[in-house]
Structure formats: structure tokens, C-alpha cells
matplotlib code that plots the C-alpha trace (Angstrom):
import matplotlib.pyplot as plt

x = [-21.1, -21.2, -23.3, -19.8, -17.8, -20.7, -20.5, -16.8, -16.1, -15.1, -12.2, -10.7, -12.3, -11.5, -8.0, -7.2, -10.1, -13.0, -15.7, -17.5, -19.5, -18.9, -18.0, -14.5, -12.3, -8.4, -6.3, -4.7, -6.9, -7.0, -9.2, -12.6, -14.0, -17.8, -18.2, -19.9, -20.8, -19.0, -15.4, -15.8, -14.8, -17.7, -19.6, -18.1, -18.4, -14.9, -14.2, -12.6, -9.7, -8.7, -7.0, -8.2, -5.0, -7.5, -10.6, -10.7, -7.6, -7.8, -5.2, -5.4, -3.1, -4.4, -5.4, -9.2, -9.3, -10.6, -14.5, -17.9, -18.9, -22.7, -23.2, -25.3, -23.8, -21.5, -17.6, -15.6, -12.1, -10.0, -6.8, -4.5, -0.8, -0.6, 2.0, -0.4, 0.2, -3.3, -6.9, -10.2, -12.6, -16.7, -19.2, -22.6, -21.7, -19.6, -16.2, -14.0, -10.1, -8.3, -7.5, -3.1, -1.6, 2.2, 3.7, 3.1, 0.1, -1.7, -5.3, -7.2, -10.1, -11.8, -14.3, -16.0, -19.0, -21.9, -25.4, -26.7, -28.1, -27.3, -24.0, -22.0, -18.1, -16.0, -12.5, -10.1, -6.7, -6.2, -2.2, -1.1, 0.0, 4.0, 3.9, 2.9, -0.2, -2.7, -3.6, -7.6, -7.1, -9.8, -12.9, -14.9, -18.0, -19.4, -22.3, -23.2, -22.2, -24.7, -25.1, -24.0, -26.3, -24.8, -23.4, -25.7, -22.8, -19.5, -17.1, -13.3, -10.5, -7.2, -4.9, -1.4, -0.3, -3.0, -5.5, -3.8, -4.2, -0.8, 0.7, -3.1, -3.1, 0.6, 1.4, 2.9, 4.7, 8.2, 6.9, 8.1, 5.8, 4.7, 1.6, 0.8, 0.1, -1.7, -5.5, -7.5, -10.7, -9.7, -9.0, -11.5, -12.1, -13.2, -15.3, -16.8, -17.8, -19.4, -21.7, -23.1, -23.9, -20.7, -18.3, -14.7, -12.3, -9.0, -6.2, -3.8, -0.4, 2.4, 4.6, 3.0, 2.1, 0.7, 4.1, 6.2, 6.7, 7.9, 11.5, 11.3, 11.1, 9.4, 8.9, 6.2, 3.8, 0.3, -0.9, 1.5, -0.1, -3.7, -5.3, -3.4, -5.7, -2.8, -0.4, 2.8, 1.6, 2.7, 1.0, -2.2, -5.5, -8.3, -11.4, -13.8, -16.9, -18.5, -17.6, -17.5, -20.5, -18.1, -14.5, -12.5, -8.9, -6.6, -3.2, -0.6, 0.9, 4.4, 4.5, 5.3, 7.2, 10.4, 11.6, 12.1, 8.6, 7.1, 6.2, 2.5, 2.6, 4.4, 1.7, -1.6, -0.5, -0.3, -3.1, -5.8, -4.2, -5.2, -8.8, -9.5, -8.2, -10.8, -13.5, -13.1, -12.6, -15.7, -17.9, -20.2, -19.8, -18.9, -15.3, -14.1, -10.7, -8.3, -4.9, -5.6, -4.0, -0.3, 1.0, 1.4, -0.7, 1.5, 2.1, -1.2, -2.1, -0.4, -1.2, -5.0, -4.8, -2.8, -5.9, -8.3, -6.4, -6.4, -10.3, -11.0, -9.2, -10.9, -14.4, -13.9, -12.9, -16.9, -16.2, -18.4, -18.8, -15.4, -15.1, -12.1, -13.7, -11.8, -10.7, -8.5, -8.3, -6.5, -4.4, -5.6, -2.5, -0.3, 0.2, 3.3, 5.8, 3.7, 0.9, -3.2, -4.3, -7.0, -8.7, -8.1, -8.9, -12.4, -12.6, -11.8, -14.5, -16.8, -16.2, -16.4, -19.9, -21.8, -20.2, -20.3, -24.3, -24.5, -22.7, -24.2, -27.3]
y = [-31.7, -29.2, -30.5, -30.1, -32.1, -34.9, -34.7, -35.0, -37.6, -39.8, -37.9, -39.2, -42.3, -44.4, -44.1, -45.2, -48.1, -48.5, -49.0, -52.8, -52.8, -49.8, -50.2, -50.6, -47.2, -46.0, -48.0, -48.7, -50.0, -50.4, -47.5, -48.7, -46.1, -45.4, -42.7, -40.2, -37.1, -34.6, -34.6, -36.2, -33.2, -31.5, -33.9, -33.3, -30.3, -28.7, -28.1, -24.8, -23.2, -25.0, -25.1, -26.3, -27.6, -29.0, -31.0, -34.1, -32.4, -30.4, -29.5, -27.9, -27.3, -25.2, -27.1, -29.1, -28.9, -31.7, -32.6, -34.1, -36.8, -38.2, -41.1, -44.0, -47.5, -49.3, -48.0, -45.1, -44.9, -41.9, -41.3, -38.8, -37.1, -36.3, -34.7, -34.4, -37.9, -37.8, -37.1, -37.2, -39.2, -38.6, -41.3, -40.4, -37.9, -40.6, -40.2, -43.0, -44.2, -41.4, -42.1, -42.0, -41.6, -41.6, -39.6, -40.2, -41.0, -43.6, -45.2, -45.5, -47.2, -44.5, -46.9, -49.9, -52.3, -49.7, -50.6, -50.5, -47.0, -43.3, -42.1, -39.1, -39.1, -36.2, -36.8, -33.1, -32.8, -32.8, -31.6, -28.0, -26.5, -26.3, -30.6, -30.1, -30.0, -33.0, -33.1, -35.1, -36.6, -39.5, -39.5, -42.8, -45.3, -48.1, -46.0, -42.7, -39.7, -37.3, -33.8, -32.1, -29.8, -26.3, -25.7, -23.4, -21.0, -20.6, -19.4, -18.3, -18.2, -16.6, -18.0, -19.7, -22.7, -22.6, -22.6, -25.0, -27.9, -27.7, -30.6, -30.7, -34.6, -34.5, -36.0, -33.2, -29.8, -31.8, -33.5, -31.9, -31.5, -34.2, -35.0, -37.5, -35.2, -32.2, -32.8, -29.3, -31.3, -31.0, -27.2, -24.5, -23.6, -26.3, -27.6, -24.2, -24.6, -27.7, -26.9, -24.1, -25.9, -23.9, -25.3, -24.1, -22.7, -22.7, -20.0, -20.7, -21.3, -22.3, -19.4, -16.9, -13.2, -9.6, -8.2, -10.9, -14.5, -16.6, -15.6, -12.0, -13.5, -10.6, -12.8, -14.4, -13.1, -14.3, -10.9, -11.8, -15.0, -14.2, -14.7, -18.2, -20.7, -23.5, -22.0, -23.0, -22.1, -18.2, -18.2, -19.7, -17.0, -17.9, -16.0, -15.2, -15.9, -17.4, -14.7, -16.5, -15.6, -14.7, -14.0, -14.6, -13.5, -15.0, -13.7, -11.6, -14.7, -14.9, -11.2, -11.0, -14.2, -12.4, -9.7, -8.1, -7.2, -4.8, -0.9, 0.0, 1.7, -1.4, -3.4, -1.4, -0.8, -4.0, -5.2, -2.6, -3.5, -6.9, -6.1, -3.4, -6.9, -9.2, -6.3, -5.8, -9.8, -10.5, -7.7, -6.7, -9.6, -10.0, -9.9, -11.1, -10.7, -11.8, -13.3, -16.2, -18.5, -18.7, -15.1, -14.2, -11.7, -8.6, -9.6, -10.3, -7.0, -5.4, -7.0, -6.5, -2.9, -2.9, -4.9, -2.6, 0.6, -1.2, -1.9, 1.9, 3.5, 0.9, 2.1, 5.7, 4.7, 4.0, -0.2, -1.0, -4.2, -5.3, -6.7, -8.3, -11.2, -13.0, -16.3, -16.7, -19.9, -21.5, -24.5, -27.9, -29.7, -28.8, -30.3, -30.8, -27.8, -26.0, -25.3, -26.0, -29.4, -30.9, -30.2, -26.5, -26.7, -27.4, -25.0, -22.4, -23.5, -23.2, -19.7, -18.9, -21.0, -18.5, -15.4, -17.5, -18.3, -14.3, -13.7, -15.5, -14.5]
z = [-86.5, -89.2, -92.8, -94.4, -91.9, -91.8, -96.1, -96.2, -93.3, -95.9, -97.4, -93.5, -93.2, -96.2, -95.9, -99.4, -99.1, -101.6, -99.1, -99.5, -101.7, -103.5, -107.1, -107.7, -109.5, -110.1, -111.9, -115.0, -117.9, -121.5, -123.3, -124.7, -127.3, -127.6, -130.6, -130.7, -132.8, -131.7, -129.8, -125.8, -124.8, -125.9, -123.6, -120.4, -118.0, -116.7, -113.2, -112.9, -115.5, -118.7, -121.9, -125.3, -127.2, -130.1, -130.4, -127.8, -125.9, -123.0, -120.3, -116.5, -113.9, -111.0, -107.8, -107.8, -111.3, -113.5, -115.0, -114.4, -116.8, -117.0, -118.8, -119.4, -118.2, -116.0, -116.3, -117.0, -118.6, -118.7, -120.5, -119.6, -120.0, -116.6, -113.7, -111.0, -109.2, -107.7, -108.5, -106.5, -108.2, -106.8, -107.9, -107.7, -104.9, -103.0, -102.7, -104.0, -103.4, -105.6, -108.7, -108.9, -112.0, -113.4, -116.0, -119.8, -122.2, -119.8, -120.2, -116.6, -115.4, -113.1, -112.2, -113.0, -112.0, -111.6, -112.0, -115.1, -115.6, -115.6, -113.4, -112.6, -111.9, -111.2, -111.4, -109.5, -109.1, -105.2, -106.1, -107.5, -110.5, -109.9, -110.3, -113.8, -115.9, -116.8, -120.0, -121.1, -124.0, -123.6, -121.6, -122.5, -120.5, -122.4, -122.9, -124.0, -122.2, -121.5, -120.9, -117.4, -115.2, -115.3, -111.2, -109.1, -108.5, -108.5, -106.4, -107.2, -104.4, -105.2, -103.2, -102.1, -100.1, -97.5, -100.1, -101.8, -99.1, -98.5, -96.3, -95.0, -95.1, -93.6, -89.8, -88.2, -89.2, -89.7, -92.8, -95.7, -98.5, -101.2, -103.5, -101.2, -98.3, -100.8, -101.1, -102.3, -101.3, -97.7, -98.4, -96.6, -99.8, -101.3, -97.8, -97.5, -101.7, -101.4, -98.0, -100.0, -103.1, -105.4, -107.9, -106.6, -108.5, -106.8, -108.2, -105.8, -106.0, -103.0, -101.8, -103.8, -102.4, -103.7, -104.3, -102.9, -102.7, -99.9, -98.9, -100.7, -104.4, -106.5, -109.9, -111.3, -108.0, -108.2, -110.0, -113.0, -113.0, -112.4, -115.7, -116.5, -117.2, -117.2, -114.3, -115.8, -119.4, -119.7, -123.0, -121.8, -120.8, -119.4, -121.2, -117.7, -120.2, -117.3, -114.4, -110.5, -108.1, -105.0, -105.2, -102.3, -102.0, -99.0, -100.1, -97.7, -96.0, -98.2, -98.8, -94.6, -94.9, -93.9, -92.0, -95.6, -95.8, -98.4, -97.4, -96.7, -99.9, -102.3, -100.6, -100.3, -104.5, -105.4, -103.6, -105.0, -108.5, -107.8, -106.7, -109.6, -111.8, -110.1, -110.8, -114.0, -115.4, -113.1, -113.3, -110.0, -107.8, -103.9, -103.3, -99.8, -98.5, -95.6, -94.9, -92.3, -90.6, -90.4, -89.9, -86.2, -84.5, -85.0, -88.6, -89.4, -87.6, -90.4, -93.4, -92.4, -92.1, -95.4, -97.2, -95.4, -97.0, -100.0, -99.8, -98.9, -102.0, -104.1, -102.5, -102.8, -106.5, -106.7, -106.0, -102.9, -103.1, -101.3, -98.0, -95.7, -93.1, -90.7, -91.0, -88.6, -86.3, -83.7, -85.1, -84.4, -85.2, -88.2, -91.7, -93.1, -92.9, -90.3, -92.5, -92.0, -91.0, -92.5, -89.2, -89.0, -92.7, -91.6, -88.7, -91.2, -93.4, -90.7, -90.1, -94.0, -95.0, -93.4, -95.2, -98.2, -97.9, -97.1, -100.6, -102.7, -101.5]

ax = plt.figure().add_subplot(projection="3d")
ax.plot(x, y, z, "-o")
ax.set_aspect("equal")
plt.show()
């Protein structure tokens, strides 16, 4: 068994359950305030993209988003205008029951009953951005929060519903999809992320392609959404004053949804667009690509020869540091809808650790 399959066993194996004896977490609760001298938000690290609507108010959207809270004492009590339905919530590196939420300006216990003393929670949205955003307005122990280590790197994946986690939790491919059956933890992305010690940011976004969404939609494609930091916000930007380590880009799947696919040339355009984007909001980091795992052979024949003429204008444009890997496995099982299991979820992660490790190297 891989290191990240043995770390995340429990994201199968507690099934909902808090495991005995674990302190209890997720559910409704009655906000206790614990002042302090500057805003909570300026307490608290941020997992991925946000927004800033004003002191003490903060509101994400994209998949695995959320924070990391220290803090001296026993509990921890969140409160939140939220659309997202469900959170992970990581105690002290242990996964706990998620956290599930309803619409509306609601107080939560995240958890309670620790041992007196210092604690970290992390509290990620395991759903996508097209649910709606969450919006922090409360982040409160019955101690003092404390600072929050800086990650050791960080990677960014641009992405759509396979990188999303769609349906990964779901039965079989008849499901249809819903926020129960999403969880971005279970993602490659976010598997591969944690093996290799990097904090995931996930822009990914269900049905979306380089120049066409699923079913030959040409609006709103993910590089006319790119720079969001609240994906349904068209006003919001994200700043990239803290630029990724590795950026990986697994988009092609919706563009060759249809037998109304783009030409080599609408493609290989948009795609080098895309890249020159990533280069210049980044600066001189890795960037891996590939289109893995749903297209069939001949399709994903194709679109791999597109990204590779796509990466060769970009290198003779003087960019060298762009590369497509394969991530392509054999489905074990499907999720709902036909997409990734969690299981092939994790077989892709396996493939990508080690050109992960290589890249951040």
C-alpha cells in the first residue's frame, strides 16, 4: 500500500463515524467569542483562493478550499453563510466526520472535547464552486488562536470534473451527481498533494474545457475564469502574491466531449494562451500537463498531440519549463455519471506522486 493510500484510509473507513474515542466535531452550535486584537481572520491560514469582503469576512468557492486554525484549548466553533453542504474537517492530522452545513448565517461546532492544550483544525470544502460560495464570518476556540506554519509548497491544478472529485464517492456510473457523492479530498490531486507534503489548490470547475465546455458550450470556459478567486464572483481576482510551486493542468476532456470538437488550430490556440497565462501569474515554476482519464483512446490520441503542439510553440517562444505526463489509468469502478472512482482516483495519484516529488524538487 502506497504512504498516501495508508494516510487517507480513513476518508473510506469512517463512513460518516467519529471513530471511539476521538473528540466529537460537526454540528450545530451556539458561537462563543474569545477577543482578540486584531480581526480572526488575521489569525487563521487560508487553504487555496479567497476573497476578503471586509475585516472578519472572508468568502471561497473553488473545490478543497477552506483554512487551518491553531489554537490553544479544547473546542472550535465556526460560523458561516454557506452553499457548499459539506466540509472536511482534519484534527490534529486525523480526519473527522465532515462537517455538513445548510444555507444561511449558521453558528457550528467543528469540534469539541480536545485535551487541554495546543490544536490544529482544517476545515475544506470537499464540493465545487457551481453550489455556491461559503462565506467565514466567525472563526472562534475558547482559547487563543495562534499563528499557522507557512505550507512547505504548494501546488496549483487547473482542472474540471475529474479534478473536482466528481461523483468519486458515488456507487456506480448510473448515479447522478450530488454533494453527497463530491469529496476533492478523494481527488488525485489532492492525494498526490498531501503524499508530497503540498497545500492544493484546486481551480477546477465541472464541464469546463480550453475552448469548449461539455456539450460544445463556448462561454464562460475555464481561461475566462482562470484568475477568479471566488468562481461565481466575475468581479472577484485573485492577486498570485504567493505564486504555486508546480502547476498542473488536466483540461481537454469537455473540449472532445462531442463529436463537435474544436480544430487543431482553435485548440492548440487556446491552450498555449492558457499556458503563457499560468507563466506569467506564476513566474518560472514546473508546469505539467495532460488530459487523463475519461476520453477514449483515439480521442485522447488527439487531444495529447494538440497539448504537445501547444507545449512546443510555447518552448520555442523561450518557455522550457513545460511538460505533458501521463496519467492515464484503467478504471477501477466508476463514480457517479461515469466519472473517476475514488479508487482510480488513487491509482491516478500514484502515477502523479512521483512526477510531483521530481517537480518540486
Amino acid at each position: 500500500m502506497s504512504r498516501h493510500r495508508a494516510s487517507w484510509t480513513l476518508l473510506a473507513a469512517l463512513g460518516g463515524c467519529v471513530p471511539e474515542g476521538a473528540p466529537a466535531a460537526s454540528g450545530l452550535s451556539a458561537p462563543t467569542e474569545h477577543p482578540v486584537a486584531e480581526p480572526w481572520s488575521e489569525h487563521v491560514h487560508f487553504v487555496g483562493r479567497h476573497r476578503r469582503i471586509e475585516p472578519g469576512q472572508v468568502r471561497y468557492g473553488w473545490p478543497g478550499t477552506g483554512f487551518t486554525a491553531r489554537f490553544s484549548g479544547t473546542r472550535l466553533e465556526i460560523r458561516l453563510d454557506d452553499q457548499a453542504r459539506y466540509h472536511a474537517v482534519i484534527v490534529d492530522g486525523e480526519l473527522m466526520k465532515p462537517l455538513e452545513t445548510r444555507p444561511g448565517v449558521r453558528s457550528y461546532e467543528v469540534v469539541h472535547g480536545l485535551p487541554k492544550g495546543e490544536h490544529e483544525v482544517t476545515v475544506l470544502r470537499r464540493t465545487e464552486g457551481h453550489l455556491g460560495p461559503t462565506t467565514l464570518l466567525q472563526v472562534s476556540a475558547d482559547g487563543p488562536l495562534l499563528p499557522v506554519a507557512e505550507p512547505g509548497a504548494r501546488l496549483e491544478v487547473i482542472g474540471d470534473s475529474i479534478t473536482a472529485g466528481y461523483g468519486n464517492e458515488g456507487r456506480s456510473r448510473r448515479c447522478r451527481y450530488s454533494p453527497e457523492t463530491q469529496n476533492l479530498l478523494r481527488s488525485y490531486a489532492a492525494l498526490a498533494a498531501r503524499a508530497t507534503g503540498a497545500e492544493l489548490s484546486a481551480v477546477a470547475w465541472s464541464g469546463k474545457g480550453v475552448v469548449s465546455n461539455y456539450g460544445g458550450d463556448r462561454t464562460e470556459v475555464m481561461p475566462s475564469i482562470y484568475e477568479r478567486s471566488v468562481p461565481t464572483e466575475p468581479d472577484s481576482r485573485w492577486d498570485f502574491s504567493v505564486a504555486a510551486d508546480v502547476v498542473l493542468v488536466n483540461l481537454g476532456t469537455n473540449d472532445f466531449s462531442t463529436e463537435d470538437d474544436p480544430s487543431a488550430e482553435e485548440f492548440v490556440t487556446g491552450y498555449v494562451e492558457l499556458l503563457a497565462h499560468v507563466r506569467r501569474v506564476h513566474g518560472d515554476v514546473p508546469i505539467l500537463t495532460t488530459v487523463a482519464p475519461m476520453l477514449g483512446d483515439e480521442e485522447r490520441g488527439v487531444a495529447e498531440s494538440y497539448i504537445d503542439q501547444a507545449i512546443a510553440l510555447r518552448q520555442q517562444a523561450g518557455d522550457g519549463g513545460i511538460s505533458r505526463i501521463d496519467l492515464h489509468v484503467d478504471a477501477e469502478g466508476h463514480g457517479c455519471d461515469w466519472h473517476p472512482s475514488a479508487a482510480t482516483h488513487e491509482a491516478m495519484a500514484e502515477r502523479l506522486e512521483p512526477l510531483l516529488r521530481e517537480a518540486l524538487r
